[in-house]
C-alpha positions as CSV (number, residue, x, y, z in Angstrom):
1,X,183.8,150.1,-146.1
2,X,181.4,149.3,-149.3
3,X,180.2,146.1,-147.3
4,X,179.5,148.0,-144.4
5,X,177.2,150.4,-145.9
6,X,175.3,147.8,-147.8
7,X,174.9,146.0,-144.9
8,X,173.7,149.1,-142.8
9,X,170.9,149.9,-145.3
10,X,169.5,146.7,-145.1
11,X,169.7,146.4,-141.6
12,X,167.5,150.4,-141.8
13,X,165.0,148.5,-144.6
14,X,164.4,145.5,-142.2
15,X,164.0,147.9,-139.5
16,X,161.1,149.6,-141.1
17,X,157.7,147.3,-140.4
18,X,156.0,147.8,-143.6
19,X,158.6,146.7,-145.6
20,X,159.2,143.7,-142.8
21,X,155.5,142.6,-143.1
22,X,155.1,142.5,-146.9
23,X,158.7,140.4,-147.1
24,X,157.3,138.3,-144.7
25,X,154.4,138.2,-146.9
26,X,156.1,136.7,-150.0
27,X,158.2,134.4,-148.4
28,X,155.3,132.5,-147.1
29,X,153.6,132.4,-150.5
30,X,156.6,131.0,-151.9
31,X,156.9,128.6,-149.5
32,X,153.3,127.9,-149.3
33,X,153.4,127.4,-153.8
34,X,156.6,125.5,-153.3
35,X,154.9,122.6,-151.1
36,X,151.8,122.3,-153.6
37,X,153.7,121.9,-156.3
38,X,155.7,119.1,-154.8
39,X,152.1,117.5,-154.1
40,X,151.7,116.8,-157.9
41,X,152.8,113.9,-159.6
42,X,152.9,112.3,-162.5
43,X,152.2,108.5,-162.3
44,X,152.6,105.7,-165.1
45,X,149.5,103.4,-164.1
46,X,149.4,99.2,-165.2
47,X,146.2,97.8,-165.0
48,X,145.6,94.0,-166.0
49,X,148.4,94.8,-168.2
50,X,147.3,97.8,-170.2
51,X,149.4,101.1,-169.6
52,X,148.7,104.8,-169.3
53,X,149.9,108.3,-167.6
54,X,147.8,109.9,-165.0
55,X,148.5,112.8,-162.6
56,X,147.6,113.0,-159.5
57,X,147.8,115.0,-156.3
58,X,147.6,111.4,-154.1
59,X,150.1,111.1,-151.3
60,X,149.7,107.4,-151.6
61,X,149.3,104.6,-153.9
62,X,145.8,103.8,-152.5
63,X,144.9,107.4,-152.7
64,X,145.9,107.0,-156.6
65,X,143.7,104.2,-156.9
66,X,140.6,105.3,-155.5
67,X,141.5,108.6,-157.3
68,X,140.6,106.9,-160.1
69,X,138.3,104.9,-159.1
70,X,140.0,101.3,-159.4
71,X,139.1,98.7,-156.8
72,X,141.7,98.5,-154.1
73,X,140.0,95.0,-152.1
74,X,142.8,92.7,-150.6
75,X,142.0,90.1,-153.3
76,X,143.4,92.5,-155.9
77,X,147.1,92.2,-156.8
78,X,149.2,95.8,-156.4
79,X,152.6,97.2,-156.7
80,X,154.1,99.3,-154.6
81,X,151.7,98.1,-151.9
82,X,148.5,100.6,-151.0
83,X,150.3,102.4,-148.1
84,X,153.4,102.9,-150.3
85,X,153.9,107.0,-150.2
86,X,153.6,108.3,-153.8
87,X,156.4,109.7,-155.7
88,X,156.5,111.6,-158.7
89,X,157.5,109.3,-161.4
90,X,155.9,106.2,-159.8
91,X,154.6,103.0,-162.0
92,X,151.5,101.4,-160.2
93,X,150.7,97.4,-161.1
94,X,147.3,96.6,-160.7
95,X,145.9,93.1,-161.6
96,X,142.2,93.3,-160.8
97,X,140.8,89.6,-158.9
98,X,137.8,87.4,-160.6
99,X,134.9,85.4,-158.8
100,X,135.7,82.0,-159.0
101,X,133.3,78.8,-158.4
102,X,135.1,75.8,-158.2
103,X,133.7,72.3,-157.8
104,X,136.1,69.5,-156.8
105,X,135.7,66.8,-154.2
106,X,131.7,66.6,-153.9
107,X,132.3,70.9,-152.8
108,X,131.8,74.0,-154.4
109,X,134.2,76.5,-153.4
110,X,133.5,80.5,-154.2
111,X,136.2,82.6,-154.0
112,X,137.8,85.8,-155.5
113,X,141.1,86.5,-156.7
114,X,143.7,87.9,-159.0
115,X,145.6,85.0,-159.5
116,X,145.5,84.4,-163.3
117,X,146.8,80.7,-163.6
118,X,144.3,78.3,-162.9
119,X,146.6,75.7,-160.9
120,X,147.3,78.6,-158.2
121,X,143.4,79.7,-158.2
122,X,143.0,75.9,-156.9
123,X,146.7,76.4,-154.6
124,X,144.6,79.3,-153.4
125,X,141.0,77.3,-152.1
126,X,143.7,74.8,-150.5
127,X,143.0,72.0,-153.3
128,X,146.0,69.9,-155.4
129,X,146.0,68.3,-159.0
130,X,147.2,65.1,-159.0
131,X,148.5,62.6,-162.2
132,X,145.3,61.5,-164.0
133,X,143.2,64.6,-162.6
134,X,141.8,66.7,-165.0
135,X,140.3,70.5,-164.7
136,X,137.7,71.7,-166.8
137,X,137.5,75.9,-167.4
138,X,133.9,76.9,-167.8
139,X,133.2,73.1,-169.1
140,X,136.6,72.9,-171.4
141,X,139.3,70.9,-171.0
142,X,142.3,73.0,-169.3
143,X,145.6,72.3,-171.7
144,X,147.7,73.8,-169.5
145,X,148.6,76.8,-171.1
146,X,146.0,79.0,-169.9
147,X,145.9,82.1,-168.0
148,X,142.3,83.5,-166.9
149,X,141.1,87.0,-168.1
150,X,140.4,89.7,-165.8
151,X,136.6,90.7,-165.5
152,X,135.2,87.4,-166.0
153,X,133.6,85.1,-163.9
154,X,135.0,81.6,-164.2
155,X,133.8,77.9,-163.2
156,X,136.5,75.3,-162.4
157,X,135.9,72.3,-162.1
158,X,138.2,69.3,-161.0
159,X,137.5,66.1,-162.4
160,X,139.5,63.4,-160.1
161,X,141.1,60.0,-161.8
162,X,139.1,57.0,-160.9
163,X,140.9,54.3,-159.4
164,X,141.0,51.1,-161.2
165,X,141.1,47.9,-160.3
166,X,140.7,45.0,-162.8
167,X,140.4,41.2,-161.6
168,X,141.2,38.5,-164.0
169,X,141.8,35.2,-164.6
170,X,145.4,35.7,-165.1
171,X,145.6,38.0,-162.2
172,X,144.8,41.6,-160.9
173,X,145.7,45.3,-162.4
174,X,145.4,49.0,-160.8
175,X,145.6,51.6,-162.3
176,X,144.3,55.4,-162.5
177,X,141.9,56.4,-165.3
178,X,141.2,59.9,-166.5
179,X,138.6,58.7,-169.1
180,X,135.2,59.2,-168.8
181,X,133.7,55.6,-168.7
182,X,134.9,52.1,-168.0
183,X,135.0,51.5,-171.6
184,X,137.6,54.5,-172.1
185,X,139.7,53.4,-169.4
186,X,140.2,49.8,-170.5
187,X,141.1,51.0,-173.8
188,X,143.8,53.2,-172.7
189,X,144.9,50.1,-170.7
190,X,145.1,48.6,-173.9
191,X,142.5,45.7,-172.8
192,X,140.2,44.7,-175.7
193,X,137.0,44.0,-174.1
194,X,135.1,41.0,-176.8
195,X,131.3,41.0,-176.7
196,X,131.4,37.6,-175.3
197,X,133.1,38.9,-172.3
198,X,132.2,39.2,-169.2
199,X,132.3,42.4,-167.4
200,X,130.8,42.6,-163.6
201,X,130.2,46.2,-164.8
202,X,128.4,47.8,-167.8
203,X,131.1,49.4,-170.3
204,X,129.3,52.6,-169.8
205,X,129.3,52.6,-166.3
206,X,130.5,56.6,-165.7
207,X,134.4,57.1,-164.3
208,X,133.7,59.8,-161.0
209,X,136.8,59.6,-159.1
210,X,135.6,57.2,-156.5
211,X,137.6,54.0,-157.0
212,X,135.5,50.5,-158.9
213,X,136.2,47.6,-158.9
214,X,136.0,45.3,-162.1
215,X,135.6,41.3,-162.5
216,X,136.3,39.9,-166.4
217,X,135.7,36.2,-167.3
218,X,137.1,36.1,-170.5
219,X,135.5,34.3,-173.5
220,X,137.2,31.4,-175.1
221,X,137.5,30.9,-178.9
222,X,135.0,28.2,-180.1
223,X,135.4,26.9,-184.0
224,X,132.1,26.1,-185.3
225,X,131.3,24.3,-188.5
226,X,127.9,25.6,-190.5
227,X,127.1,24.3,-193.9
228,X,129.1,26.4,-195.9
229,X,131.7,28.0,-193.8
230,X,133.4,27.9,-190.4
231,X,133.7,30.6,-188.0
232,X,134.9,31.1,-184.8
233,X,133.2,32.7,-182.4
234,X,133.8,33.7,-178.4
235,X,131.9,32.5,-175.8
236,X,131.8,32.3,-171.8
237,X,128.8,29.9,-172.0
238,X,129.2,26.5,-170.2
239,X,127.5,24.7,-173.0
240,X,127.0,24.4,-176.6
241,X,123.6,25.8,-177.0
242,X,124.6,28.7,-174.9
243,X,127.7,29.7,-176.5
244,X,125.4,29.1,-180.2
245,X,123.2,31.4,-179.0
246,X,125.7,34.0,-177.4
247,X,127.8,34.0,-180.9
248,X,124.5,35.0,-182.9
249,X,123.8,31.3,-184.4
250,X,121.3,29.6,-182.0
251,X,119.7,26.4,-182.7
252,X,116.0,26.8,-184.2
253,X,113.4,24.6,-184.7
254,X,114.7,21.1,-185.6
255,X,118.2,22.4,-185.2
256,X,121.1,20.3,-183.6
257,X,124.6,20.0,-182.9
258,X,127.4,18.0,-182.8
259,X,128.3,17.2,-179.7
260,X,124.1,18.5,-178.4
261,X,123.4,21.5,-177.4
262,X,122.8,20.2,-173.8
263,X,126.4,19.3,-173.2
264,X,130.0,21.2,-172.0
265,X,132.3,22.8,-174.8
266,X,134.5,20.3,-176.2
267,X,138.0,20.1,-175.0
268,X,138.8,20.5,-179.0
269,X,136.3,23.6,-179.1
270,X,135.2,21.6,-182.5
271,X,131.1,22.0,-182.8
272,X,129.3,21.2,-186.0
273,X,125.9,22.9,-186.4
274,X,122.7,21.0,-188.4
275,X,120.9,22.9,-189.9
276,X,117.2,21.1,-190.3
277,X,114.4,22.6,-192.5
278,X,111.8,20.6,-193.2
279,X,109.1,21.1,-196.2
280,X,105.5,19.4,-196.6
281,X,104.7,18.7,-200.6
282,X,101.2,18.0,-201.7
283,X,101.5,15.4,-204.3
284,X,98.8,14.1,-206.8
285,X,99.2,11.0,-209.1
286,X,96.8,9.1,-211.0
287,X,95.7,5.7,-210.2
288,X,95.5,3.2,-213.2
289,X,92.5,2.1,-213.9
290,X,92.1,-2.0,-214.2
291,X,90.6,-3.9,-216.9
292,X,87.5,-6.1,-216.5
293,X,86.6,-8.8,-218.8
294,X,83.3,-9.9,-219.9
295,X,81.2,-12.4,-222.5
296,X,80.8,-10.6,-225.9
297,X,78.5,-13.4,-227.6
298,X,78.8,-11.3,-231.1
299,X,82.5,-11.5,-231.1
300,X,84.0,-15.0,-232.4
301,X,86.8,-16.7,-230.0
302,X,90.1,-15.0,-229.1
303,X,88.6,-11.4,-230.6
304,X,88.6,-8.7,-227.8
305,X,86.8,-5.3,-227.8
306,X,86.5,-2.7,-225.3
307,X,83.4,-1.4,-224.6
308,X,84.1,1.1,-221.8
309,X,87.7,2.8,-222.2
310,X,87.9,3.4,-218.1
311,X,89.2,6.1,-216.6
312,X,92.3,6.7,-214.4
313,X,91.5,7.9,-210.6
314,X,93.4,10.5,-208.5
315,X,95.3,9.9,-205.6
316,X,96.8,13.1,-203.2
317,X,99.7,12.3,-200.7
318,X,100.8,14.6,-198.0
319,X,104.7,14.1,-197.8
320,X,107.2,15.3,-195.4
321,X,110.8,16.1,-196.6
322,X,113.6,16.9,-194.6
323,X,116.5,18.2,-195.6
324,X,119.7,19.0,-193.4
325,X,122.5,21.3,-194.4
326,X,120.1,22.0,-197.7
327,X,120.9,18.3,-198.3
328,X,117.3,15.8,-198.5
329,X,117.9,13.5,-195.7
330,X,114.5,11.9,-195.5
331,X,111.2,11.8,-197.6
332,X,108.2,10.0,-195.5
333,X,103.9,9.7,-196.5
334,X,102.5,11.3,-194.0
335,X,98.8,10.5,-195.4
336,X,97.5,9.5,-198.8
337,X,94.0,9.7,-199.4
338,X,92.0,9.1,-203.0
339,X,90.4,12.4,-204.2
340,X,88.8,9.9,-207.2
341,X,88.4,6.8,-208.0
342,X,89.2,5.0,-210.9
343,X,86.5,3.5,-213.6
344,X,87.9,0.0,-215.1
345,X,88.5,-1.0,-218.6
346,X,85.8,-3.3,-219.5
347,X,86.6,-5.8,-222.4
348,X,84.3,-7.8,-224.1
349,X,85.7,-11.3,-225.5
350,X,84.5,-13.6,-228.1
351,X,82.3,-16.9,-226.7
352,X,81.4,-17.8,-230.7
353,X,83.2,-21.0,-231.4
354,X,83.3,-21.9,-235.0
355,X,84.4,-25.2,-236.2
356,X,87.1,-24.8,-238.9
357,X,89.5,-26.8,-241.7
358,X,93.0,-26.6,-243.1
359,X,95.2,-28.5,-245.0
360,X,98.7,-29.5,-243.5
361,X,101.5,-31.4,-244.8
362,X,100.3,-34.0,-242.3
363,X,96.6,-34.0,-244.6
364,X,93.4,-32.2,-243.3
365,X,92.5,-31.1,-240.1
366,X,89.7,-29.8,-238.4
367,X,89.8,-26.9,-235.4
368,X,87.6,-24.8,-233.4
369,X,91.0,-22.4,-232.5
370,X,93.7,-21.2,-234.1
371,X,96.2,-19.4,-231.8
372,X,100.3,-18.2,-232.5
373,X,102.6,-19.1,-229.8
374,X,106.4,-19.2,-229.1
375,X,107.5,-22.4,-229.2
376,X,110.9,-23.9,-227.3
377,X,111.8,-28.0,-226.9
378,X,112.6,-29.9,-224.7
379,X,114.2,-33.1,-223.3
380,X,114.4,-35.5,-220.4
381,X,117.8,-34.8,-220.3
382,X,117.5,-30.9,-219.8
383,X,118.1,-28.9,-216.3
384,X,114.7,-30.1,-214.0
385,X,113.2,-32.5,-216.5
386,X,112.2,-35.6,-215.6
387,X,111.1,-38.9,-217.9
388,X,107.4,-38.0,-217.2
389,X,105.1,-35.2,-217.3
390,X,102.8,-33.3,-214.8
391,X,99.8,-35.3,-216.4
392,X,102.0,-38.6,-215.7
393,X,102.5,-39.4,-219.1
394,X,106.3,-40.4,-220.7
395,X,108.0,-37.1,-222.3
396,X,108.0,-38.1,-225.6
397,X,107.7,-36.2,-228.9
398,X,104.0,-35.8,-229.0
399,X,103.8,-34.5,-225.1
400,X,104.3,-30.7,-225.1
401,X,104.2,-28.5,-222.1
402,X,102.2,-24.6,-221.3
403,X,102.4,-22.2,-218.4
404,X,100.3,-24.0,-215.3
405,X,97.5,-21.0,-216.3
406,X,97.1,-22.6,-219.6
407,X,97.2,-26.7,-218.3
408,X,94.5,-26.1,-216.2
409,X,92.2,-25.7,-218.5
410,X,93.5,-27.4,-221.5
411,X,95.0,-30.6,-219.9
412,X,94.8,-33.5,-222.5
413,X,93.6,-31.0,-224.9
414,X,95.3,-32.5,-229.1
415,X,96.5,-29.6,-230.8
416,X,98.3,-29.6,-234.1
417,X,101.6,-27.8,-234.6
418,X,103.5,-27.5,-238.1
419,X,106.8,-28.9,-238.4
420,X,105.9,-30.6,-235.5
421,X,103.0,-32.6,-235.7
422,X,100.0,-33.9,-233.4
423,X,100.4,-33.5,-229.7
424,X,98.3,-33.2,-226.2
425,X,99.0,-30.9,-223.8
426,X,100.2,-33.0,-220.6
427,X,103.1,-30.9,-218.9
428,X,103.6,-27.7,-217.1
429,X,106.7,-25.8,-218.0
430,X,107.6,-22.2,-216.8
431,X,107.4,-19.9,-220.1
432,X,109.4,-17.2,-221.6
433,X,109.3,-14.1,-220.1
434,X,108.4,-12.0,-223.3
435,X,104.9,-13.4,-224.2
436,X,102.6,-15.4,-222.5
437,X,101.2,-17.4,-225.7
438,X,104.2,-20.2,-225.3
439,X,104.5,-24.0,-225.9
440,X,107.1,-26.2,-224.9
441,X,107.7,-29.3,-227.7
442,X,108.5,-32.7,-226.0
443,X,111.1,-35.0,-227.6
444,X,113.0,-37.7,-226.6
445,X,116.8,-37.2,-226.0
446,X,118.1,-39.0,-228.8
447,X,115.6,-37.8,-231.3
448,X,116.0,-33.8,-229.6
449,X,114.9,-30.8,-232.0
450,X,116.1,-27.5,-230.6
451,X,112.7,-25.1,-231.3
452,X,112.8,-20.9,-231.2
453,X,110.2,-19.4,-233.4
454,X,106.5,-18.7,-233.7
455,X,104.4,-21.4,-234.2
456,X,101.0,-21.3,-235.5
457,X,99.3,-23.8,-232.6
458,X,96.0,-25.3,-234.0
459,X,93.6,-27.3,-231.1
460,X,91.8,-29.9,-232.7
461,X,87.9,-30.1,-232.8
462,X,85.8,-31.3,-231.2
463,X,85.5,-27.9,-228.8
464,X,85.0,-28.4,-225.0
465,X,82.5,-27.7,-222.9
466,X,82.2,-24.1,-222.6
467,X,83.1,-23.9,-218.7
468,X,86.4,-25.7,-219.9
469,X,87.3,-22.7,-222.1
470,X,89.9,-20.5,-221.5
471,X,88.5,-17.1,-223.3
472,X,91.3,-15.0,-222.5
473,X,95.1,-16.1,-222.9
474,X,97.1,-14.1,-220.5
């Protein structure tokens, strides 16, 4: 009965249009605040990494975006995807793309993307990193490891590995090289390159990705021998002067080697090197002046004086030494010329003869010169003697014998000799080598008298005629 009356004044309220009208009213406002407020959102937004809380009233991601004012281009990188509907509570990732150059292959590619990893930026342009290749970021070296900032504009550049291929003597290598130059490569190959060497390309020569090809004579150890020390040096040359010349010791001037320098290596690889040097030396040496005789008529017989002392001249030789190794090998004149001449000696000899006496054991004599002399003896029995004399008389005691100078001017001449008695001079005999005043006694073998002292050696008077003289003994 309670329900029923409820229900019936209701039913009269709902019945009366007023009232129905402003119901109406509210329930539409209601509805229409209800819908609004399931429009708003709150939204946790991820760009490039870096989080924060937005609201929005955006029905779709997109629409957050853009509310926002983040780029929303197809090269940038977003989840949910742009069409996604919006929900309350939502997380939006947003990786924002780069412009990219890349140069690789003889191209230059331009593109933009979000990709942050360098080897999927190149995936992306359609290019591939291969063993050996190498990638350089905005001119550095690419370690692997990484990943490229947002908001930046990057260069890649792909540098490829240059095929190798090395021809030797002992056969040929490939391989792929990463290194910059030819030099670079070949030591990462482990191939010492010798200066001798040769290469068909410059060391230098730059490494671009485009396969070379290499030809390497190699140098062969040769020993070579210098003056004070051996070394051993590699050459390619085909003979000796070349391989001197590309080890840094060439032949110079009067230079030579052993084997020459115009023939092939020895088998041995043995080469000695000469070292000539050759010096000129100016030489001066005084020339001895000679002595002159002539007449002094106020000097008595066998007395000498000098009446100009003379004077030595000057002689200058131009003489070329050689010397090899720092050794003198040869000396030769090449010229010698007199820069003075010399002024003889003039000596004046006695031409006064005076007639003289003594007294000997043998009773008086008389002489017009006295003279001291070595005297030896001699015998027919001694090495070269004969019986006879030059002057064909018998060797007797009596007979003595003078240097040939002497004889020829005093053949026959008596002289008087103490101890020994009167003689001539009649033989010819050779001297002793110590003075050229000498006599030689004669004897018979069986009455022999070995002689070895001075003598004093008077020649009797009467004097000869003046041009039989001999002034000066020598």
């Amino acid at each position: 009965m309670l329900i029923h009356q409820k229900a019936m004044k209701i039913r009269s309220l709902l019945e009366n249009p007023l009232l129905y009208k402003l119901s109406a009213g509210l329930l539409a406002a209601l509805g229409l605040f209800l819908v609004t407020l399931s429009l708003h959102k709150q939204v946790t937004l991820i760009v490039n990494g870096e989080k924060q809380q937005i609201s929005t009233w955006a029905l779709t991601v997109e629409g957050a975006l853009k509310e926002q004012e983040l780029p929303v281009t197809p090269e940038e990188l977003v989840s949910p995807p742009l069409e996604s509907l919006l929900r309350d509570g939502e997380t939006i990732y947003l990786a924002t793309s780069n412009l990219i150059e890349i140069q690789a292959d003889g191209k230059t590619i331009s593109i933009r993307t979000a990709e942050r990893r360098p080897e999927n930026v190149l995936l992306k342009a359609g290019l591939l990193l291969f063993p050996k290749d190498r990638l350089l970021i905005n001119g550095s070296p690419y370690r692997g490891n990484l990943q490229l900032a947002p908001g930046r504009e990057y260069q890649l550049q792909v540098l490829r590995g240059t095929p190798v291929t090395l021809i030797t003597e002992a056969g040929r290598l490939e391989f792929t090289s990463a290194e910059d130059t030819l030099a670079d490569a070949l030591a990462e190959q482990g191939i010492e390159i010798f200066k001798a060497d040769q290469l068909s390309r410059p060391l230098d020569t730059p490494l671009n990705g485009s396969a070379i090809t290499v030809e390497l004579i190699r140098a062969e150890p040769l020993q070579v021998h210098l003056a004070d020390r051996t070394i051993t040096i590699r050459t390619s040359a085909e003979t000796i002067g070349a391989a001197l010349a590309q080890g840094g010791i060439p032949l110079q001037g009067l230079d030579y080697s052993i084997p020459a320098e115009d023939q092939s290596l020895p088998e041995d690889r043995q080469v000695q090197v000469i070292r000539v040097r050759e010096e000129v030396l100016l030489n001066q040496e005084k020339i001895q002046f000679s002595s002159e005789y002539q007449p002094a008529d106020d000097l008595e017989l066998d007395q000498l004086a000098i009446l100009n002392g003379g004077e030595y001249g000057l002689s200058a030789q131009r003489i070329r030494i050689t010397y090899e190794n720092g050794r003198e090998v040869a000396r030769e004149l090449e010229k010698e010329w007199v820069l003075k001449e010399p002024s003889p000696r003039i000596i004046g000899y006695g031409t006064q003869i005076k007639i003289r006496t003594a007294n000997t054991p043998d009773g008086q004599i008389t002489y017009w010169r006295k003279i001291t002399a070595y005297a030896t003896s001699y015998n027919e029995n001694c090495e070269g003697c004969k019986t006879y004399t030059a002057s064909g008389a018998d060797l007797r005691q009596g007979v003595i014998a003078v240097r040939l100078e002497w004889y020829r001017y005093m053949k026959g001449m008596r002289v008087y000799i103490p101890g020994y008695g009167f003689a001539s001079i009649e033989d010819v005999g050779g001297g002793v080598p110590w003075s050229n005043n000498w006599v030689d006694l004669g004897y018979k073998a069986k009455n022999y008298v070995p002689w070895s002292q001075n003598v004093e050696v008077y020649f009797l008077a009467p004097a000869p005629p003046p041009e039989n003289i001999m002034y000066v003994l020598y």
